[in-house]
N, C-alpha and C positions, 0 to 999 in steps of 0.2 A: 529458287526457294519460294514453295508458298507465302506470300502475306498474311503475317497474325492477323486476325481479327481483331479490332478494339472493340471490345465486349462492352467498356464505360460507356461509347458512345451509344449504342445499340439501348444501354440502360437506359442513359440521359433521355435518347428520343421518344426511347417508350413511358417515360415518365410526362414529357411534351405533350404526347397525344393522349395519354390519362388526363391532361389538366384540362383538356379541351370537353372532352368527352364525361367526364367528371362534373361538368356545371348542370347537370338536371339534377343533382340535389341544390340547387341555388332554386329550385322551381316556387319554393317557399315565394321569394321576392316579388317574382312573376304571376304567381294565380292570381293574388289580390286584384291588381292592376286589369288585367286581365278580365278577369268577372267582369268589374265594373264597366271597363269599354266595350263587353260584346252583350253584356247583359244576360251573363251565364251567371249560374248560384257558383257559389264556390264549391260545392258536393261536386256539381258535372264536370267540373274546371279538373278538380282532384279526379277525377276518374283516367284521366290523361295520362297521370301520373303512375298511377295505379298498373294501367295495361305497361307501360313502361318497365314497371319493377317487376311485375308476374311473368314477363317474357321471359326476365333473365337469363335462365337455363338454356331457353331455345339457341336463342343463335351462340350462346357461350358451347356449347354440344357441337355443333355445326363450324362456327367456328373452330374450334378445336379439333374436329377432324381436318377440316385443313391447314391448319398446322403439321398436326400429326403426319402430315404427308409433304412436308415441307413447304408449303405456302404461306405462308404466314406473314411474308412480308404484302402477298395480295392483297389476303385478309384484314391484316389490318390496315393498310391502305383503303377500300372500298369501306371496310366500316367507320373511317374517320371523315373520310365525305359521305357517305348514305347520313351517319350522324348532325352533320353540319349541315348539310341543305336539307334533314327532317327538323332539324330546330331553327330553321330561318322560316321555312311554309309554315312552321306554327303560326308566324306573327301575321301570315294571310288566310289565315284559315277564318273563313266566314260562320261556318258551323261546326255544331262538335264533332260530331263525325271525321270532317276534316282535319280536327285538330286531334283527336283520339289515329286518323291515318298517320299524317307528321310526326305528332310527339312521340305516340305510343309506340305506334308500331315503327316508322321509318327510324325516329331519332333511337329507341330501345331497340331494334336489330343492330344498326351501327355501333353503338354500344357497346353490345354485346359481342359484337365480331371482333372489334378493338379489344375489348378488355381481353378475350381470349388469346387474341394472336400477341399482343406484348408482354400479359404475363406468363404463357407456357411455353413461350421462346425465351426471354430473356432469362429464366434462371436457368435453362439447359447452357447459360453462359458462364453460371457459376456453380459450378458441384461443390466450389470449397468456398461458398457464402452464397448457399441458398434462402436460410433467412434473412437476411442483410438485403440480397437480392429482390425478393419477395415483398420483406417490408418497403422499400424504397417504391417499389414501384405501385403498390396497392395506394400509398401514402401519396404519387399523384392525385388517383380519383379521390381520396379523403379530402386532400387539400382544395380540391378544385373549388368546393362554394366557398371557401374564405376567399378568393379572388374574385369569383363570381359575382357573388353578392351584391359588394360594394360598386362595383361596376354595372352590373343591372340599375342598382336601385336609380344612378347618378342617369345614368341611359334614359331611365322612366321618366323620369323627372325633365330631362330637357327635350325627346324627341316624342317620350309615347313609347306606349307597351308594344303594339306591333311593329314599328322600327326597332328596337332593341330588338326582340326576335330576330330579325333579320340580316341586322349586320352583327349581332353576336354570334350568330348561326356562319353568315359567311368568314368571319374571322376564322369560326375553328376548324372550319372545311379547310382553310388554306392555312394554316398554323399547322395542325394534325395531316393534312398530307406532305407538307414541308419534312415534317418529322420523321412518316413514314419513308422517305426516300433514304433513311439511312440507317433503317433496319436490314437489319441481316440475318440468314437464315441460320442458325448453329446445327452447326456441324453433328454427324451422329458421332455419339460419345467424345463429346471434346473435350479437352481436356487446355485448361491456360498455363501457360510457361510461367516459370518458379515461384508456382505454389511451392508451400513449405510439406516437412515429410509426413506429418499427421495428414495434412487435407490431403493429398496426394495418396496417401496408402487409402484413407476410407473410401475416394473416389476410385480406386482401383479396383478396390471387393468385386466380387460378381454383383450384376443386377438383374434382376427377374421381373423383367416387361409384364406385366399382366395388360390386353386389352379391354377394355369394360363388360364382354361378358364372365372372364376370366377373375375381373374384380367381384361382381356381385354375387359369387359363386365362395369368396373370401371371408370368412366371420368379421374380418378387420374392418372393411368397408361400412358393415354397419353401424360397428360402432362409433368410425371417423366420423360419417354423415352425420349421428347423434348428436357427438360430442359438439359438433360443428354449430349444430341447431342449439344448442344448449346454448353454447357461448355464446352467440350470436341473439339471443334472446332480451338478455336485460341493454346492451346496449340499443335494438330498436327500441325498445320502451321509452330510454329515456330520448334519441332521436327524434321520435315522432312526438315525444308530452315535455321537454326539459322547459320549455316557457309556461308550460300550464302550473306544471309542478313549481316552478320559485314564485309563479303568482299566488296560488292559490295556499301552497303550506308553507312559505317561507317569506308571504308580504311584500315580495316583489311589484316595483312598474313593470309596465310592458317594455319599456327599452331599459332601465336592467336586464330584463329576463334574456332579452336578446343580444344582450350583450354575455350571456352567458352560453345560450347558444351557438358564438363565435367559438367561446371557450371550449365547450363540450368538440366543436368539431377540430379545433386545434388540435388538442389533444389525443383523439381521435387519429389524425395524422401524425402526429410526435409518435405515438404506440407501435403502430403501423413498422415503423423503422426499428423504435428500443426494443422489442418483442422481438424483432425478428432478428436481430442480431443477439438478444442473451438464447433465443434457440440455436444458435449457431456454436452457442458457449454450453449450456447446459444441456442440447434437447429438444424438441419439440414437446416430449411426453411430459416432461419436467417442467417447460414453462408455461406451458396448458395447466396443468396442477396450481402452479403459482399465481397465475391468472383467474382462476373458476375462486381462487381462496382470499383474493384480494376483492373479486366482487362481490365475495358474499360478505367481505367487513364492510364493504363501503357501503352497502344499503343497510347496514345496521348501524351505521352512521350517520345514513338519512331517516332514521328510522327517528331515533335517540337523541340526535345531538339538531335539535330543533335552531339552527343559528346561520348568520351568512356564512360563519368558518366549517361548519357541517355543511351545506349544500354545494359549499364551492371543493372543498376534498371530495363529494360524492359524485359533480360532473366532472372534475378532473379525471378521480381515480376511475371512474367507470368510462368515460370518453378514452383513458390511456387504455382500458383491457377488452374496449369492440374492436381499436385498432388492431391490437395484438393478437386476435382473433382472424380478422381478417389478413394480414401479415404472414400468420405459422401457418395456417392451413394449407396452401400452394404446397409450400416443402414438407410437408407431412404424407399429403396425397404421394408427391413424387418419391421420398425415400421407402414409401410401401409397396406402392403400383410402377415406381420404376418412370423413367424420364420420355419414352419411344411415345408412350399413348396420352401423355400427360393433358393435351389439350382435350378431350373428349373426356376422359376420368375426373377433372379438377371438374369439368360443364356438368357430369353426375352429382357429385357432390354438393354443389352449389346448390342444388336442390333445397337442400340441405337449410341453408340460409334462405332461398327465397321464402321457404315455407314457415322460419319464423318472420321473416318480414311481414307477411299475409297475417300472421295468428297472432303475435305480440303488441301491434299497435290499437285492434280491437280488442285485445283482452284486456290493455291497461285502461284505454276510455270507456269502457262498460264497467270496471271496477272502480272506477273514481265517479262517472255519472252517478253509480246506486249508492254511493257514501260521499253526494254532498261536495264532487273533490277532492276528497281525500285519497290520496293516492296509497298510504301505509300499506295497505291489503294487499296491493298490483307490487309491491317490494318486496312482501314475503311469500307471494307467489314468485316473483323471479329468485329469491334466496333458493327455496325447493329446488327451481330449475339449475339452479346453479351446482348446490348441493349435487345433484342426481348428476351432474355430467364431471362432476368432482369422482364421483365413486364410478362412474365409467372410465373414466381417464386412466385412474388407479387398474380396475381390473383391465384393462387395455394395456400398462406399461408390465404388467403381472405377467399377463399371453406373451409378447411381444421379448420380455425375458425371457421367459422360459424357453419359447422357440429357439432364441437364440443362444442358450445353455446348449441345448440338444446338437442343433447345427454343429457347434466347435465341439463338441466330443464324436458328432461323426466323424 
């Protein structure tokens, strides 16, 4: 008799090398320090960073095709050292250049390979708790700078920014390839012993594999990507401004605000998982709705309720609904386009997000520069945005009904 697979551990590990891979949003800690010792502006320092997050896509695609072909355990293997030793050469990199090679490029393909191969493998692990699935594991990289952090800043502090680099870098090479040794590739259509009869029959239904040119050729695709960028919206906002915003309208220090920051990313990770598992209860389409309607009270919160008990509801609630965002989308892609192509279809959509990554964190600093700091305007601009993927979501569960009315009376 075949050997089950323990799909928990496959979870756990891929959750491992998320936390590893996950610390370049801890880069906050790091540029300061940085600058200073190489005698870079912080603008050039951030550019590092930058090429890092606009790659995303690439090797999430790339990735993902080998996945799709069952590689996966390669892929994320190679991405979790190519990551570890581009984030340890940061800390010798004499010029930007060399450090835009390391960070950006080397440590953001690793990344990128990682994040593909552990999240469009491991929820082919659970057809009957793909959100649950999905959140947990996104909820490593969320979590990763609250670990990060603290541990850079203490690293800075006793050895120097370029050592920190390097043995944080080699930690995760050898933590993240530990991990990958116990990934496993899931099986086509698998299915885990004694699921109950609900998740068992839904996982039963037919599936219809769309490959991505199959997807783009689908009305649904564009509005997922939409929706995607939508929701994804007011969360980098407040990512990229949550310290400017409690200084500036709400009379924060600088280490309050960063203590909020913590908060915002906690949260962030908490959503990751709660989200994903009441999609597993209500929906994807239902708790996307519940989500888009929660951000838009919460910046009407921040709008109105000018207090520390206002701005600490508005990084909560809004840090719990980017998580949730990034959590549902995975099992969204998959119950549409089907589990066979997932790794190349999810690295499409991702787009999706990187391209509010690029547009949300200039839109809100040009919006508070021309008003003095005031952020109010950049909030009712994300409300619209929020609003409009509200009323997409609606007309998306509308199609998606109806289609599926049609279907069972064939």
């Amino acid at each position: 008799m075949k050997k089950e697979i323990n799909r928990w551990a496959v979870l756990v590990s891929s959750m491992g090398i998320l936390m590893c891979t996950g610390a370049v949003y801890a880069f906050s800690v790091l540029a300061g320090p940085l600058s200073a010792a190489r005698g870079w502006t912080m603008a050039e320092v951030m550019v590092a960073f930058a090429i890092n997050a606009a790659l995303g896509p690439i090797p999430m695609i790339l990735g993902g095709f080998l996945t799709d072909k069952g590689w996966s355990k390669w892929s994320t293997m190679a991405g979790a050292v190519l990551f570890g030793v581009g984030f340890a050469l940061a800390g010798t990199a004499t010029t930007l250049t060399e450090l835009y090679v390391y960070y950006g490029l080397m440590a953001g393909f690793g990344q990128g390979f990682a994040y593909s191969g552990c999240l469009s493998n491991t929820i082919r692990f659970f057809p009957d708790k793909k959100g649950l699935a999905s959140g947990l594991i996104t909820a490593g990289m969320g979590g990763a700078a609250i670990i990060a952090a603290p541990i850079a800043n203490q690293l800075i502090q006793s050895i120097g920014v370029a050592d920190t680099f390097v043995r944080m870098g080699i930690a995760y090479a050898i933590i993240s390839f530990t991990c990958s040794l116990f990934i496993k590739v899931a099986p086509k259509d698998y299915m885990p012993k004694n699921m109950n009869a609900a998740a068992t029959a839904a996982a039963n239904k037919p599936v219809v594999n769309k490959n991505w040119k199959e997807m783009l050729q689908d009305p649904k695709f564009y509005m997922i990507i939409l929706m995607f960028a939508m929701g994804a919206f007011s969360g980098l906002m407040i990512a990229s401004n949550a310290s400017p915003i409690g200084q500036s309208m709400f009379g924060l220090s600088a280490a309050a605000a960063a203590v909020y920051v913590s908060v915002y990313s906690l949260s962030n990770t908490m959503g990751r998982v709660i989200w994903g598992a009441v999609s597993d209860k209500l929906g994807q389409p239902t708790t996307i709705s519940i989500m888009y309607s929660v951000i838009i009270l919460t910046f009407l919160v921040l709008i109105f309720v000018k207090s520390m008990f206002g701005f600490t509801l508005g990084i909560v609630g809004l840090g719990l609904c980017f998580g949730g965002v990034m959590g549902v989308f995975p099992s969204l892609v998959m119950d549409n386009f089907g589990p066979k192509f997932q790794g190349v279809n999810y690295g499409i959509v991702f787009i999706g997000y990187s391209t509010s990554a690029f547009v949300a964190p200039k839109v809100t600093a040009g919006i508070a520069a021309a008003n003095n700091g005031d952020f109010t305007k950049a909030f009712y601009v994300a409300i619209v945005v929020a609003a409009a993927g509200l009323i997409l979501d609606l007309v998306y569960k509308k199609k998606t009904a109806t289609k599926s009315i049609t279907e069972t009376a064939q």
